[in-house]
Backbone as a printed PyTorch tensor [residue, N CA C, xyz], in Angstrom:
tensor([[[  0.8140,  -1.2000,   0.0000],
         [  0.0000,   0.0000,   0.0000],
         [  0.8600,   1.2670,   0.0000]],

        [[  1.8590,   1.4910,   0.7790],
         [  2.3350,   2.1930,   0.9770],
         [  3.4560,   2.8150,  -0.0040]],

        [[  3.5580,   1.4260,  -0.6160],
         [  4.7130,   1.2880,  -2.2090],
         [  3.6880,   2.2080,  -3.3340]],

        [[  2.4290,   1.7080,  -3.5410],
         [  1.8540,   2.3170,  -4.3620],
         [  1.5130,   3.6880,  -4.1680]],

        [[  0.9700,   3.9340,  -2.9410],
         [  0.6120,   5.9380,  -2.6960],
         [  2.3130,   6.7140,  -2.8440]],

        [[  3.9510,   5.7510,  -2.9980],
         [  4.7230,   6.4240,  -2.8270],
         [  4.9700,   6.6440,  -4.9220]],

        [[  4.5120,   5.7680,  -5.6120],
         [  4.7150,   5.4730,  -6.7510],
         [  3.7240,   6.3400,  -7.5700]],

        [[  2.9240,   6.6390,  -7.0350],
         [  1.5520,   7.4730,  -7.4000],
         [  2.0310,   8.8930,  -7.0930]],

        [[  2.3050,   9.4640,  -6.2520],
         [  2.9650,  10.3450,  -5.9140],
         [  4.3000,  11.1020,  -6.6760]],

        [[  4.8630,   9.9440,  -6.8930],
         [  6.3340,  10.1940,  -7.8470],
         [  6.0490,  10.3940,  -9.2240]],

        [[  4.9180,   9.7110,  -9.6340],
         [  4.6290,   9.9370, -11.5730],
         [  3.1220,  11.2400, -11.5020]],

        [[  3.0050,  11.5480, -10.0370],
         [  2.1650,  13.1990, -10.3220],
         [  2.8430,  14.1880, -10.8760]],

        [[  4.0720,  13.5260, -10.0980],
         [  5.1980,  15.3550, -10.6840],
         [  5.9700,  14.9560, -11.8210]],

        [[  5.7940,  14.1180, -12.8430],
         [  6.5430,  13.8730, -13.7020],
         [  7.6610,  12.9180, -13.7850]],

        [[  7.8610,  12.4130, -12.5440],
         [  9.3420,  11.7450, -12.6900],
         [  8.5850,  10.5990, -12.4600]],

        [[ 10.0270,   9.4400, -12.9150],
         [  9.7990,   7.9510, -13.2710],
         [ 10.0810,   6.9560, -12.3120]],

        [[  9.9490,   5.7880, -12.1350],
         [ 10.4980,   5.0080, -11.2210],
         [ 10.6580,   3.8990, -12.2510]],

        [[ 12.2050,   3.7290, -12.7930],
         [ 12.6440,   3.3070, -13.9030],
         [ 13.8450,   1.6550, -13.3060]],

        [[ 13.4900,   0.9670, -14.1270],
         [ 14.7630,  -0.1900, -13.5600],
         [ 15.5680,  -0.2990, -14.5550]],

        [[ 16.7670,  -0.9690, -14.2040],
         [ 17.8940,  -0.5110, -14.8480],
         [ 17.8950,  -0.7830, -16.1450]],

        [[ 18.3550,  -0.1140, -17.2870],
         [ 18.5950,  -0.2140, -18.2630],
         [ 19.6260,  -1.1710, -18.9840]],

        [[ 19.3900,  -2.0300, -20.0240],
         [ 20.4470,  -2.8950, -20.3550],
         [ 21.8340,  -2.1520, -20.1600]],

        [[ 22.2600,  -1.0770, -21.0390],
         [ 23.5020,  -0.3950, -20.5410],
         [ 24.3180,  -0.3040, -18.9290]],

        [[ 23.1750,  -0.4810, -18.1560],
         [ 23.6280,  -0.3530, -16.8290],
         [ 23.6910,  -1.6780, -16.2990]],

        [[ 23.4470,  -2.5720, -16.9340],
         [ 23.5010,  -3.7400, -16.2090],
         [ 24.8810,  -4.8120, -15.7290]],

        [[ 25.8600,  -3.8080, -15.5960],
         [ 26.5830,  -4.5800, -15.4700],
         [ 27.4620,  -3.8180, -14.4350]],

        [[ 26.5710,  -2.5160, -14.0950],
         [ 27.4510,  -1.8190, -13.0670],
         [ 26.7010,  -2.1270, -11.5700]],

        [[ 27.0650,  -1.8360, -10.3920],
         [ 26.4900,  -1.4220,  -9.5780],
         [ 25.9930,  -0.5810,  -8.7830]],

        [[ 24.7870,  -0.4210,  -8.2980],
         [ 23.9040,   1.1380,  -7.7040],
         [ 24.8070,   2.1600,  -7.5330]],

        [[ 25.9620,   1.9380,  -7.0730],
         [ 26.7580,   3.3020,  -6.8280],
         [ 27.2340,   3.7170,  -7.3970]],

        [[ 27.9130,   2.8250,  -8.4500],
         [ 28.4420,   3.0550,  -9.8890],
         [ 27.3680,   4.1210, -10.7710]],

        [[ 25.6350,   3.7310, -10.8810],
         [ 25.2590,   3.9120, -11.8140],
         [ 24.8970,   5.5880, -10.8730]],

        [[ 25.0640,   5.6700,  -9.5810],
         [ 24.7000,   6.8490,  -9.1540],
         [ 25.5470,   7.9310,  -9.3290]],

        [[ 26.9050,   7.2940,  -9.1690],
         [ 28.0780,   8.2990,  -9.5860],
         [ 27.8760,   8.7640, -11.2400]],

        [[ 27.7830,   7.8170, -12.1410],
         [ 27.6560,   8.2370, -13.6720],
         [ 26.6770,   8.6310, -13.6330]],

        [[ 25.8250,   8.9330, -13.2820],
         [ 24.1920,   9.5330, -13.2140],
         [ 24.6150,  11.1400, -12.7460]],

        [[ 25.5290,  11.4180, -11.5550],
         [ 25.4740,  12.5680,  -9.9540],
         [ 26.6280,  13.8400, -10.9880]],

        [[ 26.1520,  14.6930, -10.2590],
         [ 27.7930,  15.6010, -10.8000],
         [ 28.5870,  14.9130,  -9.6250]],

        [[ 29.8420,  15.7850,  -9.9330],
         [ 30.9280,  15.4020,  -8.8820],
         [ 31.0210,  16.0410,  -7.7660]],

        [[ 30.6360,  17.1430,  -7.7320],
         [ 29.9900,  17.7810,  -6.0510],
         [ 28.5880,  18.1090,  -6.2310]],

        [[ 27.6280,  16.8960,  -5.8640],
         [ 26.0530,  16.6390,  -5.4740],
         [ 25.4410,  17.2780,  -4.2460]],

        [[ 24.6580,  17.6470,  -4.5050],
         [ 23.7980,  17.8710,  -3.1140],
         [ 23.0690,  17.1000,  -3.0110]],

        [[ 23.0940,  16.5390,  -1.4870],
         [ 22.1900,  15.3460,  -1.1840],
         [ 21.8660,  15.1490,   0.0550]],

        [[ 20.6030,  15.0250,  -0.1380],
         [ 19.5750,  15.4560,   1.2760],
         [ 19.1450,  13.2350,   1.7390]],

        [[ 20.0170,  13.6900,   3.0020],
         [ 19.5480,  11.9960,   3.8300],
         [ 18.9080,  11.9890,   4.3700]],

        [[ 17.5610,  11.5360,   4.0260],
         [ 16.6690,  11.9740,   5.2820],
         [ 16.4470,  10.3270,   5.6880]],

        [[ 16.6160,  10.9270,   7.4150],
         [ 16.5310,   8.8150,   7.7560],
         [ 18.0880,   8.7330,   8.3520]],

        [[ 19.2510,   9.7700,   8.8370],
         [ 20.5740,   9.3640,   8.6680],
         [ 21.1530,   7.8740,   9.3300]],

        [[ 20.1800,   8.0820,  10.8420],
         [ 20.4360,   7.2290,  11.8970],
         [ 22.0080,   7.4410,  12.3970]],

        [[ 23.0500,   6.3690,  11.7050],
         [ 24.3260,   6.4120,  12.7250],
         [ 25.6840,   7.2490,  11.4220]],

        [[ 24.8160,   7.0320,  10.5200],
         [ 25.6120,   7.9040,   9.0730],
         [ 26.0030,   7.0680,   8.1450]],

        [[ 25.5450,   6.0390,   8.2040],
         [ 25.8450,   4.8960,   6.7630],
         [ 25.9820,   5.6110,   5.8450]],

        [[ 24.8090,   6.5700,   5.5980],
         [ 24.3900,   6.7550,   4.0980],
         [ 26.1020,   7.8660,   4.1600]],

        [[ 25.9170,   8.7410,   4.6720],
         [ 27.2240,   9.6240,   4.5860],
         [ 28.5580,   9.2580,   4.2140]],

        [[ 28.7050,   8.5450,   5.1000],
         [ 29.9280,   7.6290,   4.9570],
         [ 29.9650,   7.2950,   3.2450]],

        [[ 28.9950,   6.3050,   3.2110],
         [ 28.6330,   6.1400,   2.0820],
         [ 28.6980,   7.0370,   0.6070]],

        [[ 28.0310,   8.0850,   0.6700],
         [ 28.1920,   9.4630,  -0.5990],
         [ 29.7310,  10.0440,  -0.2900]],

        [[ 29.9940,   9.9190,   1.0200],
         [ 31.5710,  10.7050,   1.1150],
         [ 32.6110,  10.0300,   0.1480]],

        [[ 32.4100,   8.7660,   0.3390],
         [ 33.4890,   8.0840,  -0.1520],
         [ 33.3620,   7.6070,  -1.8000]],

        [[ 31.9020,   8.0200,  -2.3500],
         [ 31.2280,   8.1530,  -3.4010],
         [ 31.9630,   9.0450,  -4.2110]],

        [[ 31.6790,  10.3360,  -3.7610],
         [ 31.5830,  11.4530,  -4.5840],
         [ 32.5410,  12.2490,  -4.3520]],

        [[ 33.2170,  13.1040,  -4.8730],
         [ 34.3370,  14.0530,  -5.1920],
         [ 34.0990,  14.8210,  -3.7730]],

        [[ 33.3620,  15.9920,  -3.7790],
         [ 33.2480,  16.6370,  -2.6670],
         [ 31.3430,  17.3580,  -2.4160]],

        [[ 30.6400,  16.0180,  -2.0780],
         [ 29.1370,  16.3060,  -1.9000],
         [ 28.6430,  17.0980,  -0.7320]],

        [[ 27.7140,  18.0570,  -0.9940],
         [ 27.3620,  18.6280,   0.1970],
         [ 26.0700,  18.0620,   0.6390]],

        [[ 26.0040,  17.2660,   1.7820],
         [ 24.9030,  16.7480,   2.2860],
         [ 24.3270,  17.1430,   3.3640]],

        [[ 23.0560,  17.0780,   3.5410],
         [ 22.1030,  18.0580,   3.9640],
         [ 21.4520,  16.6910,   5.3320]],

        [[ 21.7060,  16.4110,   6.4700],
         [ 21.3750,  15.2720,   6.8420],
         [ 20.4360,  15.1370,   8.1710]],

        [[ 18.9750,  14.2900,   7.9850],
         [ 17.8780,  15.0750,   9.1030],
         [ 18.3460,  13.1030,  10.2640]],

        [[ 18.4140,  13.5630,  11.4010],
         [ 18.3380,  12.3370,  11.9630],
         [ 17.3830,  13.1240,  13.5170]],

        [[ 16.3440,  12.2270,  13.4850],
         [ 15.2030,  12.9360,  14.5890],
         [ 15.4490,  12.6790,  15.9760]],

        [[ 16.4240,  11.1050,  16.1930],
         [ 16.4710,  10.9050,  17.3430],
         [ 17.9510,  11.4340,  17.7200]],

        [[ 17.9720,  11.7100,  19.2450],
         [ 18.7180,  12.2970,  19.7140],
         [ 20.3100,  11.5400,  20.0570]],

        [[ 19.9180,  10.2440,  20.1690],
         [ 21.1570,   9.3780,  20.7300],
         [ 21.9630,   9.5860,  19.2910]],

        [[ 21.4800,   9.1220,  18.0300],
         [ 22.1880,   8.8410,  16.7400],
         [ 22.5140,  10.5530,  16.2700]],

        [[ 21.5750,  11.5740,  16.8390],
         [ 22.6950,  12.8360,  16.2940],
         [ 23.4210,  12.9430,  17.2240]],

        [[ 23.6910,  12.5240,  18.6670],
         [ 24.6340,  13.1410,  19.2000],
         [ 26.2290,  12.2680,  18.4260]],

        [[ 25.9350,  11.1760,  17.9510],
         [ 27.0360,   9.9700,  17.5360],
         [ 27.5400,  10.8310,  16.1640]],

        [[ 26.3820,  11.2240,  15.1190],
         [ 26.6220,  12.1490,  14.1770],
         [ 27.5880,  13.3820,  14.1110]],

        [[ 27.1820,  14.0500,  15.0000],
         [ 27.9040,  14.9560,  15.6510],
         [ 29.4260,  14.6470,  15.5820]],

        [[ 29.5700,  13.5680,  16.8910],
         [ 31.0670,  13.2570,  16.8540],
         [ 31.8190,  12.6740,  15.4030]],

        [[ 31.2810,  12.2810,  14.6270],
         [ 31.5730,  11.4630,  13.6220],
         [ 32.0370,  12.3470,  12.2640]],

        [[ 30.7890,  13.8210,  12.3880],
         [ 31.4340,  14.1530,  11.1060],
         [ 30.9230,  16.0110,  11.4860]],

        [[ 32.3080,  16.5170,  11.6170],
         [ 32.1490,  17.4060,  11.8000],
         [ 33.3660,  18.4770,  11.0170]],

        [[ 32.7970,  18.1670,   9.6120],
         [ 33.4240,  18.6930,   7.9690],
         [ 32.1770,  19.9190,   7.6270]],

        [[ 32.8730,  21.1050,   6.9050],
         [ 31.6800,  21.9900,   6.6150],
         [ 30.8910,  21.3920,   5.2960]],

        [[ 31.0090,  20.6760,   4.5870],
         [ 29.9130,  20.2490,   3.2070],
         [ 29.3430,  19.3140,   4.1280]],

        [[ 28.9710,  19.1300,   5.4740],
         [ 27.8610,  18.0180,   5.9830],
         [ 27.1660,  19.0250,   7.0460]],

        [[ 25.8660,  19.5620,   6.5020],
         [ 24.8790,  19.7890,   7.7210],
         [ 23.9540,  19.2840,   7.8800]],

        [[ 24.1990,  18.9160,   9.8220],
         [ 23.5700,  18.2500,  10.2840],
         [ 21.7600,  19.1420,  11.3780]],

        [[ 20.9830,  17.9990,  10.4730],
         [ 19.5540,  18.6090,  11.6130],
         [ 19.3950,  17.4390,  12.3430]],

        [[ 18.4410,  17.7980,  13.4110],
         [ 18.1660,  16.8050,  14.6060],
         [ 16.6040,  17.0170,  14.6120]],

        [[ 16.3100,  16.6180,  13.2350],
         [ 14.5590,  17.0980,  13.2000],
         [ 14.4750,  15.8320,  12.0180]],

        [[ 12.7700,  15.8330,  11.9510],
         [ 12.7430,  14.9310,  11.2000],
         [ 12.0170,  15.6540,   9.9120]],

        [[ 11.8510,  14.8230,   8.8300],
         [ 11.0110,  15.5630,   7.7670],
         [  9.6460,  14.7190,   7.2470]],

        [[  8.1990,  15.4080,   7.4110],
         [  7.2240,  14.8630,   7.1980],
         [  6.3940,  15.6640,   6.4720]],

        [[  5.2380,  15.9430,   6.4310],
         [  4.2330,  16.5110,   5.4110],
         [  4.1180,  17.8350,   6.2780]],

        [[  3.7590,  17.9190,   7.4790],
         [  3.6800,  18.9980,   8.2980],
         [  4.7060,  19.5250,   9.2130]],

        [[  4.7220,  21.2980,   9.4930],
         [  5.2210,  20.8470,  10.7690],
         [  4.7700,  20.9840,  12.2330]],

        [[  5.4140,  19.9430,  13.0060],
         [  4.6740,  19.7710,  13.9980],
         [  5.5700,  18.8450,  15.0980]],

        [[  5.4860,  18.4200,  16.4630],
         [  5.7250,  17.9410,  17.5970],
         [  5.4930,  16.6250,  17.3460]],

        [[  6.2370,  15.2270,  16.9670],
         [  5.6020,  14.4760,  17.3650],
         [  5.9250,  13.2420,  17.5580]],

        [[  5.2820,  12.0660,  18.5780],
         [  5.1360,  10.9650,  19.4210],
         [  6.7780,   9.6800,  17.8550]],

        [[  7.4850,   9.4730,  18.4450],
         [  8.4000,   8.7970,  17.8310],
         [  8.5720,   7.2080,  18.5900]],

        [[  8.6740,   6.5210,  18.2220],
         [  8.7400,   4.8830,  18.7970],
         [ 10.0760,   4.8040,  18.7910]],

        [[ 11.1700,   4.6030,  19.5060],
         [ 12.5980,   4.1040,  19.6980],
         [ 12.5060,   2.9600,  20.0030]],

        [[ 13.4490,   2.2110,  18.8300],
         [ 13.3000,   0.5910,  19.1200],
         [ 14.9360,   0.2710,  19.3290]],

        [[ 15.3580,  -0.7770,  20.1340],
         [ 15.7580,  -1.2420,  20.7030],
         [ 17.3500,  -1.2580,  19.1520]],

        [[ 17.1370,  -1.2040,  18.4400],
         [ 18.1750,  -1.3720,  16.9090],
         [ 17.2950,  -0.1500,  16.0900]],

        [[ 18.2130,   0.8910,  16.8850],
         [ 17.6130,   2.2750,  16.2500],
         [ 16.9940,   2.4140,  14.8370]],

        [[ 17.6260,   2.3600,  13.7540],
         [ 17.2620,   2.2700,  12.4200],
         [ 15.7010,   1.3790,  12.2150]],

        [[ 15.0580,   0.8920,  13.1140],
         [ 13.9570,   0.3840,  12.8960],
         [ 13.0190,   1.2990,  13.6630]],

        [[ 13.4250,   2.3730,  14.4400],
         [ 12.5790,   3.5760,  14.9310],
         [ 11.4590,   4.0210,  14.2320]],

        [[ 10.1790,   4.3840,  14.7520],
         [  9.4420,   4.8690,  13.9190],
         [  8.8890,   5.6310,  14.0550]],

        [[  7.8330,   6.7000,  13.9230],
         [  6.5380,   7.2720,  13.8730],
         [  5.4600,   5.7250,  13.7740]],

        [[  5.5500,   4.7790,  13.8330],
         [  4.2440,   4.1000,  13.4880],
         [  4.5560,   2.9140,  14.4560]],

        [[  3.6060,   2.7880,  15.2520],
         [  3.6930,   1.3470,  16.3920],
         [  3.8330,   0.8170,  15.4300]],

        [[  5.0620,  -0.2070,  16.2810],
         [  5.3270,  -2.0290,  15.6350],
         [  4.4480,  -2.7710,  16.3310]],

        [[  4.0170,  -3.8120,  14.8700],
         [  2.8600,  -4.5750,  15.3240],
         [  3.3470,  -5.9720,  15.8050]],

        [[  2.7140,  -6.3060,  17.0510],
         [  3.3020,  -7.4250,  17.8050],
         [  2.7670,  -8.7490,  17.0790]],

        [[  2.9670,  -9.8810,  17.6530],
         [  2.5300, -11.0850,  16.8360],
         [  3.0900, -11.5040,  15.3890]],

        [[  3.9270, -10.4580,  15.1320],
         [  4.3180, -10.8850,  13.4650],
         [  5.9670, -11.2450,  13.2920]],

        [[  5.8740, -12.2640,  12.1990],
         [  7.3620, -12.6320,  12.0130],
         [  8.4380, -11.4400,  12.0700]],

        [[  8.5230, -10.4080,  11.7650],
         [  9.4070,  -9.2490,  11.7950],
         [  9.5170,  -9.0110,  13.1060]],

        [[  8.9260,  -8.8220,  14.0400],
         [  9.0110,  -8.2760,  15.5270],
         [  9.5380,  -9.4190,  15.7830]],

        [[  9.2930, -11.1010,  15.4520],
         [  9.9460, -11.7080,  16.4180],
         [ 11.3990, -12.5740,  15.9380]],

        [[ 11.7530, -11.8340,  15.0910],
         [ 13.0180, -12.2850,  14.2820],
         [ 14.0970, -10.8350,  14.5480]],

        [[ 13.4420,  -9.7760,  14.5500],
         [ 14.3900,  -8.7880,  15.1220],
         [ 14.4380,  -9.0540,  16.4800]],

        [[ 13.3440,  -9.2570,  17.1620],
         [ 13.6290,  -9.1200,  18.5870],
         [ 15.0670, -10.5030,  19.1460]],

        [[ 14.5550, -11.7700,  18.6880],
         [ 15.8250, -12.4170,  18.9220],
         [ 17.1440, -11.9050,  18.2470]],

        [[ 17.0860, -11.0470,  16.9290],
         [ 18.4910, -10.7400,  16.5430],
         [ 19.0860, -10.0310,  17.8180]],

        [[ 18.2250,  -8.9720,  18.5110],
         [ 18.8640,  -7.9590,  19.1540],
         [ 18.2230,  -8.1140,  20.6530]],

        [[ 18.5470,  -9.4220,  20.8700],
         [ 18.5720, -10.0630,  22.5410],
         [ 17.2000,  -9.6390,  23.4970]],

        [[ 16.1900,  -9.4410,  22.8680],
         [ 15.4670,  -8.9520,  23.4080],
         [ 13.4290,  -9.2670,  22.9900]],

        [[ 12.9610,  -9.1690,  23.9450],
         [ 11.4470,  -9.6880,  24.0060],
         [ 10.7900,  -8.5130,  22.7130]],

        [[  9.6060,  -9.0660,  22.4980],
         [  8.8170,  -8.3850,  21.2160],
         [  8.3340,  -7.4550,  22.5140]],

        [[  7.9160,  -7.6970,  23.2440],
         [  7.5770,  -6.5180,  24.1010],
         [  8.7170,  -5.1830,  24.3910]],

        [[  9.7640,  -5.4480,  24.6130],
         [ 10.9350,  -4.9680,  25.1650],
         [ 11.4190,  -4.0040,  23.4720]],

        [[ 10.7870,  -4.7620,  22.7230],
         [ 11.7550,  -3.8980,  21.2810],
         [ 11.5250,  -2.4310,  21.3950]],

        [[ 10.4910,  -1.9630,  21.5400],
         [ 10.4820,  -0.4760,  21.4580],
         [ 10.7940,  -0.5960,  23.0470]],

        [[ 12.0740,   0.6250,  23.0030],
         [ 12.1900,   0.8430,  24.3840],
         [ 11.6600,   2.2230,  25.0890]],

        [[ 11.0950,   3.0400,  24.1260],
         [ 10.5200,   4.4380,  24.8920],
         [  9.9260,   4.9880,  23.7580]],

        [[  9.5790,   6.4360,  23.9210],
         [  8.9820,   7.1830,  23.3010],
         [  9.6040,   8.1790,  23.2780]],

        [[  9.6080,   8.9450,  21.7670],
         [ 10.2120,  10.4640,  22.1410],
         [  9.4420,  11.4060,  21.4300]],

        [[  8.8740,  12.6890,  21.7290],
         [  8.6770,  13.5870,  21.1360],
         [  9.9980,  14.0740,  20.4930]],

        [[  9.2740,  14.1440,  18.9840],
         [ 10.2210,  15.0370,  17.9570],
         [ 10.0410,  15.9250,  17.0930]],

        [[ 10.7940,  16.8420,  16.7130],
         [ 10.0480,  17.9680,  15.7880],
         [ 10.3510,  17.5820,  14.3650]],

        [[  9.2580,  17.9580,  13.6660],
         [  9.0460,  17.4500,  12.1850],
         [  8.8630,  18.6100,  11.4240]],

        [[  9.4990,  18.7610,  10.7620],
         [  9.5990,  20.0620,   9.3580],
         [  9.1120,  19.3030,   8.0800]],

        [[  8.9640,  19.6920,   7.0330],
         [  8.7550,  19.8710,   5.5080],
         [ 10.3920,  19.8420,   4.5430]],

        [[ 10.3830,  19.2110,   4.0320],
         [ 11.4380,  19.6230,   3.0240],
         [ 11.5240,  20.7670,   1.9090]],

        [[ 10.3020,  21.0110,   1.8630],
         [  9.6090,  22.7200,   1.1690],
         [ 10.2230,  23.4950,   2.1470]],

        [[  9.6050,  23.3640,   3.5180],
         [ 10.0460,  24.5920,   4.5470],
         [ 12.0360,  24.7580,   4.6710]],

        [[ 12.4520,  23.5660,   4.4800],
         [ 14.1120,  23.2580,   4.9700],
         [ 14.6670,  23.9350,   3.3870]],

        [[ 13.8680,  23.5960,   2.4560],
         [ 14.7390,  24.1450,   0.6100],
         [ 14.1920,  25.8400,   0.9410]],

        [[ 12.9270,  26.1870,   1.6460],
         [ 13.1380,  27.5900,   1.2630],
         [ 13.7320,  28.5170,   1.8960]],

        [[ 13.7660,  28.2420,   3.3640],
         [ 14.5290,  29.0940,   5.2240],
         [ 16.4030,  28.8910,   4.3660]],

        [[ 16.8470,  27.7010,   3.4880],
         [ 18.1680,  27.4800,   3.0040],
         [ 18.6970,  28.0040,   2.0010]],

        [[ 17.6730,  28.4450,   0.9580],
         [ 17.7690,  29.1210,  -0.4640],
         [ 18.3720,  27.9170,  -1.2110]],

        [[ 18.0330,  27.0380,  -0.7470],
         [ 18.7670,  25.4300,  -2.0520],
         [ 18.1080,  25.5430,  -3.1150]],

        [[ 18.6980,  25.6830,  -4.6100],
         [ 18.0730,  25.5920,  -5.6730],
         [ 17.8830,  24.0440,  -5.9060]],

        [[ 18.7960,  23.2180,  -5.7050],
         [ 18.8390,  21.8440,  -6.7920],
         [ 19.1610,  20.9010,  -5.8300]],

        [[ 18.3380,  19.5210,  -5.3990],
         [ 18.9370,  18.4610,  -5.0310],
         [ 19.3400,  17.5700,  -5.8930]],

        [[ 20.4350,  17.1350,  -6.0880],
         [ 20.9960,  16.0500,  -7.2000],
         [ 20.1720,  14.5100,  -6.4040]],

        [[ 20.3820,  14.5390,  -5.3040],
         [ 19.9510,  13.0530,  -4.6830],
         [ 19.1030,  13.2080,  -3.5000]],

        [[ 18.0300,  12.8170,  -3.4270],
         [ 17.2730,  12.7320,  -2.7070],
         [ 16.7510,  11.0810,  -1.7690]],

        [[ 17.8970,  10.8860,  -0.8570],
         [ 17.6200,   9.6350,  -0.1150],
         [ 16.9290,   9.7350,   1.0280]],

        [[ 15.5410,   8.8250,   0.9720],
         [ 15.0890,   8.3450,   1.6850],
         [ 14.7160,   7.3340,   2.1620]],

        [[ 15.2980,   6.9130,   3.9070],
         [ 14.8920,   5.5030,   4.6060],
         [ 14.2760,   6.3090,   5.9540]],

        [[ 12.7460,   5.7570,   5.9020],
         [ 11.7540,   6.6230,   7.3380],
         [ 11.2320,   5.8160,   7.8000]],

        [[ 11.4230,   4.8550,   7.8830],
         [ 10.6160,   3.6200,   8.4950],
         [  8.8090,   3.5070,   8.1650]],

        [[  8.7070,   3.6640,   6.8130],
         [  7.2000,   3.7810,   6.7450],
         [  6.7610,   5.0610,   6.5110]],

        [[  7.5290,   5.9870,   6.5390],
         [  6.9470,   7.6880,   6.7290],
         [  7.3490,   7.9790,   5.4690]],

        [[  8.1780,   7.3220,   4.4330],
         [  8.8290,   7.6210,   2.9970],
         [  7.3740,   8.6270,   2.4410]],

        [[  6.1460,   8.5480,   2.2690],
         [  4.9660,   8.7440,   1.9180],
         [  4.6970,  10.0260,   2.2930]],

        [[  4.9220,  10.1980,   3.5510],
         [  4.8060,  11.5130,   4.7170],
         [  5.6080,  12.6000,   4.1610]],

        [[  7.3390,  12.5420,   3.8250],
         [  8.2380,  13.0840,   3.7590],
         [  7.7490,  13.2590,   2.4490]],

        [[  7.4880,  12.8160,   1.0980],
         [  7.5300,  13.3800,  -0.1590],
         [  6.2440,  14.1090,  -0.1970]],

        [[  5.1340,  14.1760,   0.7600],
         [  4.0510,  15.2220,   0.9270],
         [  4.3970,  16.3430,   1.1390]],

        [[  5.5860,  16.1220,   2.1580],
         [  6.4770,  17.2470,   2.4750],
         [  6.9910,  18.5120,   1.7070]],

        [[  7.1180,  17.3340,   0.1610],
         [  8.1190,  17.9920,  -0.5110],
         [  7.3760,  18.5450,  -1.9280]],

        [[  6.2270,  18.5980,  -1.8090],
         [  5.8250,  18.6090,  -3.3270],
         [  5.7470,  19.7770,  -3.8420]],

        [[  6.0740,  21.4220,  -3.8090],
         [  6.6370,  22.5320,  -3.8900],
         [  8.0600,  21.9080,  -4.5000]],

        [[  8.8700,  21.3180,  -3.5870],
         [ 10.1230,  21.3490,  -4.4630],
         [ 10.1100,  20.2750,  -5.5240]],

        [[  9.0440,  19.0130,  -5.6710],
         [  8.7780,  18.0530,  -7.0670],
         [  8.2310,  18.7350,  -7.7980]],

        [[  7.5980,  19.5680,  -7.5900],
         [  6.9270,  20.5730,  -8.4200],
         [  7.8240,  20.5980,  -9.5120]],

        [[  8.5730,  21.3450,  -8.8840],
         [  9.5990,  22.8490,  -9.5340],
         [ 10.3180,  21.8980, -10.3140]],

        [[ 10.9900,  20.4040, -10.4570],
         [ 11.7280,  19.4860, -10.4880],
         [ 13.6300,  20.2920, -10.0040]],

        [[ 12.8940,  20.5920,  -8.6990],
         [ 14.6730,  20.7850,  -8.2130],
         [ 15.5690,  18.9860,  -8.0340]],

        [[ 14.6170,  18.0140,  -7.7160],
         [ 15.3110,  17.0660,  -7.1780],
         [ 15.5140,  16.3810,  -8.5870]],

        [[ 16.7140,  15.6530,  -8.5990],
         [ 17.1740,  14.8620, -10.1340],
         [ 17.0480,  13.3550, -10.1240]],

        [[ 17.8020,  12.7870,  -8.3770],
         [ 17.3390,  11.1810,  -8.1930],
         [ 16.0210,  11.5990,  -6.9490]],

        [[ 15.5090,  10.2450,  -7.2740],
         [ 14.8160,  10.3040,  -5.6050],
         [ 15.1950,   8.5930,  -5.0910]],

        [[ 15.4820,   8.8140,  -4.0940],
         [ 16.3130,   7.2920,  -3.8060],
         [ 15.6060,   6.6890,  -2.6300]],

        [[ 14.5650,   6.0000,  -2.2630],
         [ 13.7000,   5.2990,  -1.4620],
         [ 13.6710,   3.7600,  -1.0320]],

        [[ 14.2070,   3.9320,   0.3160],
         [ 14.3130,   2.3590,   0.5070],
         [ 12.4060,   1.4630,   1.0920]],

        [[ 12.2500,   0.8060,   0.1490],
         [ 10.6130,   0.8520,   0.3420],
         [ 10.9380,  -1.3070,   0.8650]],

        [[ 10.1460,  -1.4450,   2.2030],
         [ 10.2470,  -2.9950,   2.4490],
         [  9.1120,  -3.6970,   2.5310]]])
């Protein structure tokens, strides 16, 4: 469901959700992102968690300026220590359709954090929960209020003309965040949009 309102969404504003082309078939995703990216990209992570993705485009790209939202507080303070270069700014907010205050699920293997209760009884809760030593009850370990911006509101308070890459991993909120953004799909500032959908 959630694949389709994100796919529906993406061919309103014109752009495609395309699989690889024979020509490309013999490279891999990063390969085809680099021959795709200029050599200093702007690229907005929304989802950072502990900085994979960063790490990741740093060692990608020539010299990218990335724009990076991580909502919970433990993984920006780790952010923080980790990369503190001027082409990486870091927010400690999250990005959704509105903005607003709100209720966040912290699970026990951060990157599975959400805005959306995990539903108990199902193979996923109880295959993570033994990965990461712990009861399906016990996986979410608290709650946090967090503040949520727009990616309209963050491209216009910034004066960003152009995102070359647009990655998103939200645990389910991928849907939320491009509501966010549809002022800047509009305009077609963004060139990839990169969505991890499960």
């Amino acid at each position: 469901m959630i694949k389709n309102k994100i796919q529906k969404l993406i061919n309103s504003f014109g752009y495609e959700i395309k699989r690889l082309d024979k020509k490309n078939k013999n490279l891999n995703f990063d390969q085809i992102l680099k021959k795709n990216t200029s050599k200093n990209p702007v690229i907005f992570d929304v989802g950072a968690n502990k900085g994979q993705s960063i790490t990741r485009f740093s060692n990608l790209f020539e010299n990218p300026i990335i724009h990076s939202f991580e909502p919970l507080k433990e993984d920006f303070e780790l952010l923080k220590t980790k990369y503190q270069k001027k082409n990486i700014y870091l927010n400690n907010i999250a990005l959704g359709e509105k903005e607003e205050l709100k209720e966040f699920n912290v699970a026990t293997k951060t990157d599975s954090s959400s805005f959306y209760k995990i539903n108990k009884n199902t193979e996923w809760i109880k295959v993570r929960s033994l990965q990461n030593n712990t009861t399906e009850d016990q996986y979410v370990k608290r709650t946090e209020n967090v503040q949520v911006s727009t990616l309209d509101n963050y491209i216009k308070i910034n004066n960003i003309e152009k995102i070359d890459l647009l990655k998103i991993d939200t645990e389910c909120h991928e849907d939320k965040v491009l509501e966010g953004s549809l002022n800047t799909l509009k305009n077609k500032t963004v060139k990839i949009i990169l969505i991890e959908i499960r």
